[in-house]
C-alpha positions as CSV (number, residue, x, y, z in Angstrom):
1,X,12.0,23.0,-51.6
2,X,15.2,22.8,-49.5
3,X,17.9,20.4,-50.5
4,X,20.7,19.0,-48.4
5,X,24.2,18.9,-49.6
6,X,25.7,15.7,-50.3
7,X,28.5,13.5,-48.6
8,X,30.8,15.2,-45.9
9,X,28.9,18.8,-46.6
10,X,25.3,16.3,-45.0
11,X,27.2,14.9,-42.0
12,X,28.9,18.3,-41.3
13,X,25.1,20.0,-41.2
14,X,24.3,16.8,-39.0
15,X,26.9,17.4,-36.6
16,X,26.2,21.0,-36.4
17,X,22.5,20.6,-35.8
18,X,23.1,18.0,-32.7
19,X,25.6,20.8,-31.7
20,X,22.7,23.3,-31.4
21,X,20.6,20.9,-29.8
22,X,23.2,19.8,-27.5
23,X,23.9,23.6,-26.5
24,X,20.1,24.3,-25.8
25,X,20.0,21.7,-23.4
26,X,16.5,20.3,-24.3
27,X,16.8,18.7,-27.9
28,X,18.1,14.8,-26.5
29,X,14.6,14.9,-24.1
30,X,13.6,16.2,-20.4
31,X,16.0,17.5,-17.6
32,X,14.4,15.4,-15.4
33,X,13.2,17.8,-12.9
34,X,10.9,16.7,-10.5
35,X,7.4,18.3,-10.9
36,X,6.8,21.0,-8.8
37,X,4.2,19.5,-5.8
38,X,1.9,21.4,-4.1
39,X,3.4,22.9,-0.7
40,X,0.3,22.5,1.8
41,X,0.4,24.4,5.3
42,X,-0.5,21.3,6.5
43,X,-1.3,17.6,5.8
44,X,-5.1,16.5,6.5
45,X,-8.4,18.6,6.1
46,X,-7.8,20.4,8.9
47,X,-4.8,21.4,10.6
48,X,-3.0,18.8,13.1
49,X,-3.4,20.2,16.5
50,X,0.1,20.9,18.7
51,X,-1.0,18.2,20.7
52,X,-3.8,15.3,21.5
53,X,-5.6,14.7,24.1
54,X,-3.9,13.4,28.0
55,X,-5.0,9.9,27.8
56,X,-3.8,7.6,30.5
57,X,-1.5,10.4,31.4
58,X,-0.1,11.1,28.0
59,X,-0.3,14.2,26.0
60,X,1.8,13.6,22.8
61,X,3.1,16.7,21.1
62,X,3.1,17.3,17.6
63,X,7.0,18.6,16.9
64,X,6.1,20.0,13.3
65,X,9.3,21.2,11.4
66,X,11.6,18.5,13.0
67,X,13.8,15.8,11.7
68,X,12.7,12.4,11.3
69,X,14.3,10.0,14.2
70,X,17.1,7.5,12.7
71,X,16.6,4.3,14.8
72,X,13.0,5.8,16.0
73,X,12.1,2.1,17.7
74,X,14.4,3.0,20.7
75,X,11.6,6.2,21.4
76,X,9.9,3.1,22.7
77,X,12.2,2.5,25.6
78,X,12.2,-0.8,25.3
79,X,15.9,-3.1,24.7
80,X,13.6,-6.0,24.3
81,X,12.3,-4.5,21.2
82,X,15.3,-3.0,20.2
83,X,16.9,-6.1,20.2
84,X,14.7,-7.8,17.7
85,X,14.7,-5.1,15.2
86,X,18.5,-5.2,15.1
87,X,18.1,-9.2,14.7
88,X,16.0,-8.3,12.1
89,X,17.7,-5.8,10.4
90,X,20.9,-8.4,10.3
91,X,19.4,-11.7,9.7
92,X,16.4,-11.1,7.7
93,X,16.5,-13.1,4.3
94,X,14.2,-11.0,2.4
95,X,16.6,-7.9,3.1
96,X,19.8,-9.5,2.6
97,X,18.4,-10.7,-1.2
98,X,17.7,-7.0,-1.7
99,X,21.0,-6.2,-0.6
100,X,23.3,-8.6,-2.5
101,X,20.9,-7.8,-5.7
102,X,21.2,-3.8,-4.8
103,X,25.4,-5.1,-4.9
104,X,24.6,-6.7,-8.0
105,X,23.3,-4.0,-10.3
106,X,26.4,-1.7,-8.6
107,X,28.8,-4.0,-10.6
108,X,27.2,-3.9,-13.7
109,X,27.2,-0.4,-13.5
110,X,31.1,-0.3,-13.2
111,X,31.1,-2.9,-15.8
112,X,29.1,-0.8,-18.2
113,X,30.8,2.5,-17.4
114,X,34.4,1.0,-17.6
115,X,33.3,-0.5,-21.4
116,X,32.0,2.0,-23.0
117,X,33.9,5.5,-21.9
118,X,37.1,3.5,-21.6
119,X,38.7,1.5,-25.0
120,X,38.4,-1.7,-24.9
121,X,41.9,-4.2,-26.0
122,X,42.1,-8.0,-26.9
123,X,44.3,-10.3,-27.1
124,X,43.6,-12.7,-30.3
125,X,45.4,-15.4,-31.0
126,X,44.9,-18.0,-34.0
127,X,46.3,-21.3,-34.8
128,X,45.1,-23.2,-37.8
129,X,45.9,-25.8,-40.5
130,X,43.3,-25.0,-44.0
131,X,43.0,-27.8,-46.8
132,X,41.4,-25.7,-50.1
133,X,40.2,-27.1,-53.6
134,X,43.2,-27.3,-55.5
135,X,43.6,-25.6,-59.2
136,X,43.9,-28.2,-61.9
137,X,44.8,-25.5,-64.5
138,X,47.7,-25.0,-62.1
139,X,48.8,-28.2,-61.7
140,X,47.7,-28.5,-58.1
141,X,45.8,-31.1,-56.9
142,X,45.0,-29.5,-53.7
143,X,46.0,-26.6,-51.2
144,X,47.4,-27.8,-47.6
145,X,48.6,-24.9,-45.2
146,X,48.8,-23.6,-41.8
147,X,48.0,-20.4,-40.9
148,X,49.5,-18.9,-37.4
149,X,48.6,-15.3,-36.0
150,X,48.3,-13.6,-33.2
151,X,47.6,-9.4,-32.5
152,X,46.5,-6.6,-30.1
153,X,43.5,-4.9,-31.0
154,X,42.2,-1.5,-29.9
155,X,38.5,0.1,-29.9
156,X,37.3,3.1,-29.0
157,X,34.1,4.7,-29.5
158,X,33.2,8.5,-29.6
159,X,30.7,9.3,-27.6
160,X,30.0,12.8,-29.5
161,X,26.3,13.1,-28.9
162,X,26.3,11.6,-25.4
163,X,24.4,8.6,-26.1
164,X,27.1,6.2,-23.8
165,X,26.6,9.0,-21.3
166,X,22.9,9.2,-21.1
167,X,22.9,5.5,-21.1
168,X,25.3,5.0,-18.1
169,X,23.2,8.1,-16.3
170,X,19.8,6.1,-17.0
171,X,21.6,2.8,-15.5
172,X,23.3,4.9,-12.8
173,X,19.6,6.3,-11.6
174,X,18.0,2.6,-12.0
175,X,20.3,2.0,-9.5
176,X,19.8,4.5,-7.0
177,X,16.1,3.7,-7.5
178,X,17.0,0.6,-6.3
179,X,19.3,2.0,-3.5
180,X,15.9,4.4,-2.2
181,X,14.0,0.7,-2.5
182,X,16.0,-1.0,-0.4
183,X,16.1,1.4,2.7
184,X,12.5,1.8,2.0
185,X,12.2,-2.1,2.8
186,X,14.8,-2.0,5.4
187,X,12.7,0.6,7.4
188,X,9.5,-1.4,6.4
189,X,10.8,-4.4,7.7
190,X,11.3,-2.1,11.2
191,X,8.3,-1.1,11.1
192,X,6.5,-4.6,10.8
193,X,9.2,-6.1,13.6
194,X,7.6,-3.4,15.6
195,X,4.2,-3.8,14.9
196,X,4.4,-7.6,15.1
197,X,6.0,-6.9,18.7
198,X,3.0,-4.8,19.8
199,X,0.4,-6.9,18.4
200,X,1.5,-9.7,20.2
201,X,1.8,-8.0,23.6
202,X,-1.6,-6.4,22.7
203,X,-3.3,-9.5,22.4
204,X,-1.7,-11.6,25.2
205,X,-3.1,-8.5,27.2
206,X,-6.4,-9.1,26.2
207,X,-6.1,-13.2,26.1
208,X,-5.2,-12.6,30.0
209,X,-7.9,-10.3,30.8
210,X,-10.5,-12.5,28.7
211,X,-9.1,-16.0,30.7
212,X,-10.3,-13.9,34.0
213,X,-13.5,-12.5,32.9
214,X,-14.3,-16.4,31.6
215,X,-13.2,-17.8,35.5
216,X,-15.7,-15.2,36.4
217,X,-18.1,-16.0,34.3
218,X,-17.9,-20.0,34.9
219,X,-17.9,-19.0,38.6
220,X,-21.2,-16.9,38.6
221,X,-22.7,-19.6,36.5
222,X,-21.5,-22.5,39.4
223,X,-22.9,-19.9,42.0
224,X,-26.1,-19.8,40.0
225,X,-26.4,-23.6,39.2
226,X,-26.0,-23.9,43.7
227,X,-29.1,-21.2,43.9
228,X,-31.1,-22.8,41.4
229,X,-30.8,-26.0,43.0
230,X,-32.1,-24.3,46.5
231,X,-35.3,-22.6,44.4
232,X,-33.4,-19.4,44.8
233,X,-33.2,-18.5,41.3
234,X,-34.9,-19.6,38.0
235,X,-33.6,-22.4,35.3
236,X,-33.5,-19.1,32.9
237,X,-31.0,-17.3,35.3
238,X,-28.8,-20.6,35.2
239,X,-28.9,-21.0,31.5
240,X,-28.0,-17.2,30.7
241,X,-24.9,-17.3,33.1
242,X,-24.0,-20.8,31.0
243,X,-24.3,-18.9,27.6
244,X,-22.6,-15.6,28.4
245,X,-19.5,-17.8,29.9
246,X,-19.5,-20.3,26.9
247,X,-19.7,-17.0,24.5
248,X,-16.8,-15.6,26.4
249,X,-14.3,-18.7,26.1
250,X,-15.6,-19.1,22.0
251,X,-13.9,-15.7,21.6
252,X,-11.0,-17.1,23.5
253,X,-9.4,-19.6,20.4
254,X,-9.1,-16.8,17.9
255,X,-7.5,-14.6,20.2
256,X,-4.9,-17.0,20.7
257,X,-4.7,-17.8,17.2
258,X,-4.1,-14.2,16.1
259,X,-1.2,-14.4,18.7
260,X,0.2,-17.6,17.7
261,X,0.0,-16.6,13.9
262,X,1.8,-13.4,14.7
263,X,4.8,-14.7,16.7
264,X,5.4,-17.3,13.9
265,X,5.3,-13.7,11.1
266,X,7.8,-12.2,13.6
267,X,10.0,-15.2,14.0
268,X,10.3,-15.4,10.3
269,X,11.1,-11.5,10.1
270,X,14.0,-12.0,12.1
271,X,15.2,-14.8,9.7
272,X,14.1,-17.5,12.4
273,X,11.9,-20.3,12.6
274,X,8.7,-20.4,13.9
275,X,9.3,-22.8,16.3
276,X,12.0,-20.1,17.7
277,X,9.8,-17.1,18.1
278,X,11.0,-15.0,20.9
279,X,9.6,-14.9,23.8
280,X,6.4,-12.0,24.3
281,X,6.4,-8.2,25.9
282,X,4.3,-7.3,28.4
283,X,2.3,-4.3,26.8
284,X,3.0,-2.2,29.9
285,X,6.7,-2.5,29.4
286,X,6.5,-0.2,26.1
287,X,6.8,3.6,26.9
288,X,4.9,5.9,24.5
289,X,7.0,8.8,23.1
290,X,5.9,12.1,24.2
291,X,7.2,13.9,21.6
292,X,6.9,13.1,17.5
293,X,8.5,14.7,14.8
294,X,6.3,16.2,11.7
295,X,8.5,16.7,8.9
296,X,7.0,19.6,6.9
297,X,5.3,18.4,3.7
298,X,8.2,20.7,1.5
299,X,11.2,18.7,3.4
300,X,8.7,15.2,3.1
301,X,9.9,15.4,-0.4
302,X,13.5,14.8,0.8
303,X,12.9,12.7,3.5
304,X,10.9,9.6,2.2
305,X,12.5,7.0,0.3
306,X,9.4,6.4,-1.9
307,X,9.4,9.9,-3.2
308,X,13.2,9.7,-3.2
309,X,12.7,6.5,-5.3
310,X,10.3,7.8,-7.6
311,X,12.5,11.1,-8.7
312,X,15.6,8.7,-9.8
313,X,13.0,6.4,-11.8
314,X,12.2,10.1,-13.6
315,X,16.0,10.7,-13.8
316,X,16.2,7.9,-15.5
317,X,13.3,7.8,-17.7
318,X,14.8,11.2,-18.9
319,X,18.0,10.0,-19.3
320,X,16.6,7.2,-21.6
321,X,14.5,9.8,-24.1
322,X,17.9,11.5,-24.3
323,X,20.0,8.1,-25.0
324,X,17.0,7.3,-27.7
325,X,17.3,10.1,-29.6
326,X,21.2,10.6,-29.8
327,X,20.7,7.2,-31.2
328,X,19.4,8.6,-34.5
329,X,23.1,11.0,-35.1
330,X,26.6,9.4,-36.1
331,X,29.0,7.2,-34.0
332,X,32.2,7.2,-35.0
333,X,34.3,4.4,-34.0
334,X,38.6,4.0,-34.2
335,X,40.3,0.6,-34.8
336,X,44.1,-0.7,-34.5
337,X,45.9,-3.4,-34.4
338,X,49.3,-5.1,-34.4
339,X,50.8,-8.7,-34.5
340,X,52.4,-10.9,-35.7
341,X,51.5,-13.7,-38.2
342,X,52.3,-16.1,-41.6
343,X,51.6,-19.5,-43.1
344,X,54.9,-21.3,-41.1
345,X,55.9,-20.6,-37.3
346,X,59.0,-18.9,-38.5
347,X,57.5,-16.5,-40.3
348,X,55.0,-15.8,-38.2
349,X,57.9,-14.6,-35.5
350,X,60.1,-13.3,-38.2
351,X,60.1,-9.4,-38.9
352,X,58.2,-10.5,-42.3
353,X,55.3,-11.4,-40.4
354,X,54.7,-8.3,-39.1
355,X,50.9,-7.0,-39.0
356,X,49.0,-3.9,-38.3
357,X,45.5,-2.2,-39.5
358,X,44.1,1.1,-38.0
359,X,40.6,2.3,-39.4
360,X,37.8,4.4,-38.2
361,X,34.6,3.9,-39.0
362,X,31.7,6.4,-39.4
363,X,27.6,5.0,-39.0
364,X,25.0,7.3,-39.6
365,X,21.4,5.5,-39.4
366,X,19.3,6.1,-42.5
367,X,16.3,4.1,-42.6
368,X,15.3,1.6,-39.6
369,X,11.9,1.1,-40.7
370,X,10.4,4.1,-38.1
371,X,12.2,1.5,-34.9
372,X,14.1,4.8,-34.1
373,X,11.5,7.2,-34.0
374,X,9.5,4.2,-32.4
375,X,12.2,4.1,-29.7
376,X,12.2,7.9,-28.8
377,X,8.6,8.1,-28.5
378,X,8.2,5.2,-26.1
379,X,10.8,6.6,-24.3
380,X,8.8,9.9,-24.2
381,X,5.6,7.8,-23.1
382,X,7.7,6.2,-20.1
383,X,9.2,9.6,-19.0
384,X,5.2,11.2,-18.6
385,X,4.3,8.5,-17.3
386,X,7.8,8.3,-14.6
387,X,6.1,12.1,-14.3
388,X,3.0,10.8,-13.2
389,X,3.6,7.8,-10.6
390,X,6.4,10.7,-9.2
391,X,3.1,12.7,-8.4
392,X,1.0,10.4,-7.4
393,X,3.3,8.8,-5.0
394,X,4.2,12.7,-3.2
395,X,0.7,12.3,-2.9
396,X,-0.1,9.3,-1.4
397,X,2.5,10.1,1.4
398,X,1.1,13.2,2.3
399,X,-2.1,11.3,2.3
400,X,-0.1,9.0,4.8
401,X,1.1,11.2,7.3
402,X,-2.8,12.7,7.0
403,X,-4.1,9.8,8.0
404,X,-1.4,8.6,11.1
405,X,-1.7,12.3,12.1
406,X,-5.3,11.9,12.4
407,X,-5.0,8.8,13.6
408,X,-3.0,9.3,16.7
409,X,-5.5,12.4,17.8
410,X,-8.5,10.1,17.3
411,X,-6.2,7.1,19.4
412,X,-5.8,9.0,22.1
413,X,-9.7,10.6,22.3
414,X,-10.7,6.8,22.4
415,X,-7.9,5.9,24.8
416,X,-9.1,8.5,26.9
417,X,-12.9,7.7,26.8
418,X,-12.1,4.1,27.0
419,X,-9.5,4.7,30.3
420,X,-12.0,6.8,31.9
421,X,-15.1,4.0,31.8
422,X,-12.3,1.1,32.9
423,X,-11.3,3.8,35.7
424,X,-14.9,4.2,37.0
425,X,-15.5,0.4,36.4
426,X,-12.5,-0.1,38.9
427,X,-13.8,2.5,41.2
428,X,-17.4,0.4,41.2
429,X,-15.9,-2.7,41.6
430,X,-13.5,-1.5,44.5
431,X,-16.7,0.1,46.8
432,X,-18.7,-3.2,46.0
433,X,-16.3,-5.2,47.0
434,X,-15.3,-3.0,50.0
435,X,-19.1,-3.2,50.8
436,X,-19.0,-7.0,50.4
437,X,-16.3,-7.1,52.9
438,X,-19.0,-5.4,55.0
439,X,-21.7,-7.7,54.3
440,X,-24.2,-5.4,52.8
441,X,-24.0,-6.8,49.4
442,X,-23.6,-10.5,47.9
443,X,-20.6,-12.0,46.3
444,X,-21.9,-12.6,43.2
445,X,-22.9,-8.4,43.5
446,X,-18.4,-8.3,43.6
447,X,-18.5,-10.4,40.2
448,X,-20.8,-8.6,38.2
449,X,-19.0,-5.5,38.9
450,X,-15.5,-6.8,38.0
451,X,-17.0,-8.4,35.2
452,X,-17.7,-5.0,33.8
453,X,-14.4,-3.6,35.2
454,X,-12.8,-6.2,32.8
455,X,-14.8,-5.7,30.0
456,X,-13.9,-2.1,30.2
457,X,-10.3,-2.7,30.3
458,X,-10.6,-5.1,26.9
459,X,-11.4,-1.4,25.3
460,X,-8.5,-0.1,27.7
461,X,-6.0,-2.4,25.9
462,X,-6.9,-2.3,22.1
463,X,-7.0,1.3,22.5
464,X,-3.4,1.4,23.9
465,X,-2.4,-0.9,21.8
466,X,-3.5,0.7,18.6
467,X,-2.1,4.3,20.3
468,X,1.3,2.6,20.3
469,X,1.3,1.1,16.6
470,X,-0.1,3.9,14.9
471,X,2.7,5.8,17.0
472,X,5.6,3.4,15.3
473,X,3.5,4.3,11.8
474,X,3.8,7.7,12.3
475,X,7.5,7.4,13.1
476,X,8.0,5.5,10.4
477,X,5.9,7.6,7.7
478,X,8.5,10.8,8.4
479,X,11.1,9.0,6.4
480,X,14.4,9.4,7.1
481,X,16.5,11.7,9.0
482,X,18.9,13.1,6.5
483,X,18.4,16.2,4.5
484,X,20.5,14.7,1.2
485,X,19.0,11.5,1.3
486,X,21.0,10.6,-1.7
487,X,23.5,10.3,0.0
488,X,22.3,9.0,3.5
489,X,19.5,6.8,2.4
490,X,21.5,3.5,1.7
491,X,25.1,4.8,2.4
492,X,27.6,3.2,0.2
493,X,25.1,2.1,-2.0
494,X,24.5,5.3,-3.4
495,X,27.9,5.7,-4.8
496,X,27.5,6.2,-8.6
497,X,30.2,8.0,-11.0
């Protein structure tokens, strides 16, 4: 059986085993690599084509290989919009608590780093008057003094087996991780400004095409109620006009509802009341960009501030196995100090009352019930799992992009379909109403066929609509524009020693 030799000879052996470990550069716990990711050729089932389909004129290109747009709500031509998302970015409250916490954690970790690489001094000073049981074998029936002192004290500790350093690297990654989360939820809050924008102008679209195809409606049922009371048409015939115009207006309340709830979301978003929602877009004011970049999925993992977010949370989980098991080896620690002090004011300023103590001290954990141990493996169970949510959220954005990719190629097939029918219901409703002007067909002949021209155009709309948000999604799923997104992603934030 192997023995271990005593006193100095055991901490010497301890401090060269932690110098082998510490020169392999694998004993303390993970590097903290990020797991290598698939590299796919491209993001969905199949591949993305180059571009979709020209729907109402538009064929938008797929630009794969470029960088993500900065400010990618101005591709939208619109300084209405643009407006409200720099409002938003400004004033929103949610943000600006995200910021001044993101400021917060900064500080403590200046505070943290400046304690423990740097030694620490105090001032102590001490003023007392003591009253002790006296000594009646003495003579002395009691024991009155003062007691005055006052002395400069140093501290430093060595930080031989890094565990100061792997601490302040854990705490330095925490707070890039929280850097990465906030320009994640700057750009989210973009994203829903924009979105909120488009919804509204989306619906009050199709709230002003529905008020029309209702007057039409009411109107054939009047013309209906007039024929009915000549014999020229049945009660039935009245009663089915009444029904399909009072179904039409029911449908009217929740579109305007939808709208109303939406400007009051957007007027909170830009840090407003909802009483001072701005005012709404037309949706034929927004321009859809032609061109959108597709970040390859290799550079997505530099790109998105999720992903970005999720490597510093395994930087740091690895930083914290490390910290946990230097734990377990000595820490040395050095003491001095020098003052002044004595039982009388005199003497505690005189050169008699002169002080000083230096000291090291030497603390080499034994026995802490298994805690230690404990500690390291936790650690080790929070770094695999760090591993894991690191994969799962590379993933999940690939599965994003998949899905806005796919999205906008399906948008513009049913944009297309959908424009065509409201083209050809225009075209019929144009000759009828030509041919009315002619007198070879009724009136009613001229609503029936702008009654489907509108209803065509409801499909028109949402379709347009939903081209143009999952447009914005797309945008915003590309992350951001910046290579070393340490650096870029939240500026000065990022600054960590």
């Amino acid at each position: 059986m192997k023995t271990f030799a005593p006193g100095r000879s055991r901490f010497r052996l301890s401090v060269a085993a932690c110098a082998v470990l510490l020169a392999s550069g694998c004993a303390f716990g993970p590097d903290g690599t990020a797991p290598v990711m698939p590299d796919p050729a491209h993001y969905g089932a199949q591949a993305q084509p180059t571009q979709t389909v020209a729907a109402q004129g538009v064929a938008q290109q797929f630009v794969v290989g470029a960088q993500p747009v900065p400010q990618w709500w101005t591709q939208f031509d619109s300084p209405a919009l643009d407006a409200l998302v720099e409002e938003g970015l400004a004033n929103n409250p949610n943000l600006a608590s995200a910021d001044h916490s993101l400021q917060g954690a900064r500080e403590q970790l200046r505070g943290q780093i400046g304690s423990s690489l740097l030694p620490t001094v105090d001032a102590i000073g001490t003023a007392q008057r003591q009253r002790a049981p006296g000594i009646p074998q003495l003579g002395i029936d009691k024991l009155e003094y003062n007691l005055f002192a006052g002395l400069v004290e140093v501290r430093y500790s060595f930080d031989i087996f890094g565990a100061t350093r792997l601490n302040n690297a854990a705490l330095a990654s925490r707070v890039n991780l929280q850097a990465f989360q906030f320009e994640a939820a700057r750009r989210a809050l973009a994203a829903n400004i924009v979105a909120s924008a488009l919804g509204i102008a989306t619906l009050h679209a199709q709230i002003d095409t529905t008020q029309r195809l209702i007057a039409i409606a009411n109107a054939q049922a009047d013309d209906l109620q007039k024929r009915y009371a000549l014999g020229a048409v049945s009660r039935t015939d009245v009663l089915n006009a009444q029904q399909s115009a009072a179904a039409l207006a029911s449908n009217l309340p929740g579109l305007e509802q939808q709208a109303a709830a939406m400007r009051h979301a957007l007027a909170v978003l830009l840090g407003r009341t909802p009483d001072q929602a701005p005012p709404d877009m037309d949706l034929a004011s927004f321009h859809l960009p032609e061109q959108v970049p597709v970040v390859v999925p290799s550079d997505l993992l530099k790109t998105r501030p999720d992903i970005e977010a999720a490597g510093a949370a395994l930087i740091a989980a690895s930083a914290e196995v490390g910290a946990a098991t230097a734990q377990m080896y000595p820490s040395i620690t050095l003491s001095a100090g020098l003052g002044q002090g004595g039982f009388s004011w005199p003497v505690a300023t005189s050169g008699v009352g002169a002080l000083w103590a230096i000291g090291a001290s030497l603390t080499q954990p034994i026995f802490h019930g298994g805690a230690l141990l404990a500690q390291r493996r936790a650690a080790l169970q929070s770094y695999e799992a760090a591993n894991a949510s690191y994969k799962q959220t590379v993933l999940a954005a690939f599965q994003d992009v998949a899905d806005r990719l796919a999205a906008l190629e399906h948008d513009a097939q049913a944009l297309d379909a959908a424009g065509t029918s409201a083209q050809t219901a225009q075209g019929v409703y144009d000759d009828t109403n030509a041919r009315y002007k002619l007198g070879a067909v009724p009136y009613y002949a001229v609503r029936q066929s702008e009654q489907q021209w509108r209803n065509a155009s409801l499909d028109a709309i949402r379709y347009r609509g939903t081209r143009l948000s999952d447009t914005a999604a797309l945008f915003q799923a590309m992350g951001n524009p910046s290579p070393d997104s340490k650096t870029s992603a939240a500026g000065a934030h990022h600054s960590t020693p």
